[in-house]
C-alpha positions as CSV (number, residue, x, y, z in Angstrom):
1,X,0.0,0.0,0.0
2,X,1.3,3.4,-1.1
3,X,-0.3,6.7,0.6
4,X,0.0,10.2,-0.5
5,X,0.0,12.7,2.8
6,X,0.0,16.4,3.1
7,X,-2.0,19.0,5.1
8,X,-1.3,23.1,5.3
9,X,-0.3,24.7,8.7
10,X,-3.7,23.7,10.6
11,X,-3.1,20.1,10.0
12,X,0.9,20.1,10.4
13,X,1.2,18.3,13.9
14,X,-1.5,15.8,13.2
15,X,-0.1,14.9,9.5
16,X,3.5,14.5,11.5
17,X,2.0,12.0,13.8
18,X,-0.6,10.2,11.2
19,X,3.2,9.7,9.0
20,X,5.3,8.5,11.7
21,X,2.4,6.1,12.6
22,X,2.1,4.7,9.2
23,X,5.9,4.3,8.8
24,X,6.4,2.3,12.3
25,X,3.9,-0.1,10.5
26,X,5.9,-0.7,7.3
27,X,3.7,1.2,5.0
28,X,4.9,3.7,2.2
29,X,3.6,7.1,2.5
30,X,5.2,10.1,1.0
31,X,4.5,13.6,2.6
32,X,3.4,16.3,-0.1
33,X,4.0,19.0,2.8
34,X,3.7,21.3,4.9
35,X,6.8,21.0,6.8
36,X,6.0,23.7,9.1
37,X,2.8,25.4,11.4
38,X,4.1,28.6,9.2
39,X,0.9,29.9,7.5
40,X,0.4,27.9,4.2
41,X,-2.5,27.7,1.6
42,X,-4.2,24.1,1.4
43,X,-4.4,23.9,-2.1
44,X,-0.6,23.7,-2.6
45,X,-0.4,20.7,-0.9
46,X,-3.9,18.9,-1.7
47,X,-3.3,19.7,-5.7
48,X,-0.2,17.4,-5.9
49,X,-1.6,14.8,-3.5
50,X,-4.9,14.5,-5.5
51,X,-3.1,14.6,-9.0
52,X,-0.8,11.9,-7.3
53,X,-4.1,9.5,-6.7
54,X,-5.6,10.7,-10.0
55,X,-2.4,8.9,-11.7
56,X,-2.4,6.0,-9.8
57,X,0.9,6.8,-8.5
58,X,-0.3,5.9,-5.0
59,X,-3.1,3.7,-3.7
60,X,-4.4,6.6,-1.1
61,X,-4.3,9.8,0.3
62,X,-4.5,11.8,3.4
63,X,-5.3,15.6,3.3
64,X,-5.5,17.4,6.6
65,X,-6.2,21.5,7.0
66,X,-8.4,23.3,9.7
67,X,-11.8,22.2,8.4
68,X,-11.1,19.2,6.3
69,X,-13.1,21.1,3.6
70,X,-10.8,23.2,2.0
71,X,-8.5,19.7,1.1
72,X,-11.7,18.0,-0.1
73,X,-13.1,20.7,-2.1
74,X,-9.3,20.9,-3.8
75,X,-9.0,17.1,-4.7
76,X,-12.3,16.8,-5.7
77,X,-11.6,19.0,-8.8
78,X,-9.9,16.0,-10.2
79,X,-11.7,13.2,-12.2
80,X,-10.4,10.1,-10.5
81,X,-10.4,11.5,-7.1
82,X,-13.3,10.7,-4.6
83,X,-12.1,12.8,-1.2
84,X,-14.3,12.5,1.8
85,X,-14.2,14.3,4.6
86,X,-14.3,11.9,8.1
87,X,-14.9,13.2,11.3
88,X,-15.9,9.3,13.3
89,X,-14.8,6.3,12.1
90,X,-17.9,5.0,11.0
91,X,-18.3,7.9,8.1
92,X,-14.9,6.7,7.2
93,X,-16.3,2.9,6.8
94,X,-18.9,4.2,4.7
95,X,-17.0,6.8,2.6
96,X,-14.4,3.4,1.8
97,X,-17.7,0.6,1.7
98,X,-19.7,2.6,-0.1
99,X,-18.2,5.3,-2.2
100,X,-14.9,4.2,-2.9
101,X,-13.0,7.0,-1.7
102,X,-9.5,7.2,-2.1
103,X,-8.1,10.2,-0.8
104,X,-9.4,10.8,3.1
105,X,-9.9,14.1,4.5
106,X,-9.7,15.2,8.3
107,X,-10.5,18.1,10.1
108,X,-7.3,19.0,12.1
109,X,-8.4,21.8,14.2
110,X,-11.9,19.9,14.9
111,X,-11.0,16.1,16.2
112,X,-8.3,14.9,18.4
113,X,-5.1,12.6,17.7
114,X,-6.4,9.0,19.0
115,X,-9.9,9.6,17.2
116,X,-7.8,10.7,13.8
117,X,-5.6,7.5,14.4
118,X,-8.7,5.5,14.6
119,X,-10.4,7.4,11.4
120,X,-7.3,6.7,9.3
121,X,-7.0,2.9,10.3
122,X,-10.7,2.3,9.9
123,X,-10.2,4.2,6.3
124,X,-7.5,2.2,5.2
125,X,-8.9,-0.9,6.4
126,X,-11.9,-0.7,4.8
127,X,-12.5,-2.4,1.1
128,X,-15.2,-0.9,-1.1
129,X,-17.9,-3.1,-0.9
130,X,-18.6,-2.9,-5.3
131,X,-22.4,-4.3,-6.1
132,X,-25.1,-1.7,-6.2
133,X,-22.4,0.8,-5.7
134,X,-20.4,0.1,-8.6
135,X,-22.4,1.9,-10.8
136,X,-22.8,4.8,-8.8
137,X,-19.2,5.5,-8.4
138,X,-18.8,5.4,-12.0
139,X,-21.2,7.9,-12.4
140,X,-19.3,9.9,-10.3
141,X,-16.8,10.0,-12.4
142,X,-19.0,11.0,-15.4
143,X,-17.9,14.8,-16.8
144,X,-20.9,16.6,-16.7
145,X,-20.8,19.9,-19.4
């Protein structure tokens, strides 16, 4: 599993902690940035992470600012992406079961470090259930003009 991580200021300290977690358990994840609390805009980080997943280059991503909705708004902009924004771990379940997201958005300034911990592992632990879903994921996907 390859994951794609990167938050602005807001979500710096939580991003640090979600990255060293993942590493102690063996799994690839590159951090897109922020390497500092110094004010940053989110869309400098969540653009590369989401064009990252849009290419298949990595299996998942994590996006973290103040909100969560700033990153998700960002990576949704991209045709392959499907970011949701998880604040409990059962909205996580569902945003993986159901809707097949592959990029997962937290709200750094809103929910603490075990409940993230717990968010990200149900996220990544989670397979997307296919069936009746299938087809609405791929409409999803669909350009509308």
């Amino acid at each position: 599993m390859r994951i794609a991580i990167g938050s602005d200021h807001a979500g710096f300290f939580l991003k640090k902690i979600i990255f060293d977690v993942l590493k102690e358990k063996e799994i690839e994840v590159i951090d897109f940035g922020t390497q500092s609390t110094q004010s940053a805009d989110y869309p400098d980080f969540a653009h590369p992470v989401a064009k990252a997943i849009n290419d298949k280059v990595f299996d998942f991503g994590i996006l973290i600012c103040g909100s969560g909705n700033g990153v998700t708004i960002t990576a949704n902009k991209y045709l392959f992406v499907r970011c949701a924004l998880c604040w409990n771990p059962e909205i996580a379940r569902l945003a993986r079961l159901h809707n097949d997201a592959n990029i997962l958005a937290l709200p750094g300034r809103f929910i603490d470090i075990d409940l993230a911990l717990e968010i990200v592992k149900t996220f990544l632990n989670t397979a997307f259930e296919g069936g009746r879903h299938t087809a609405r994921v791929a409409k999803i996907c669909k350009m509308i003009v």
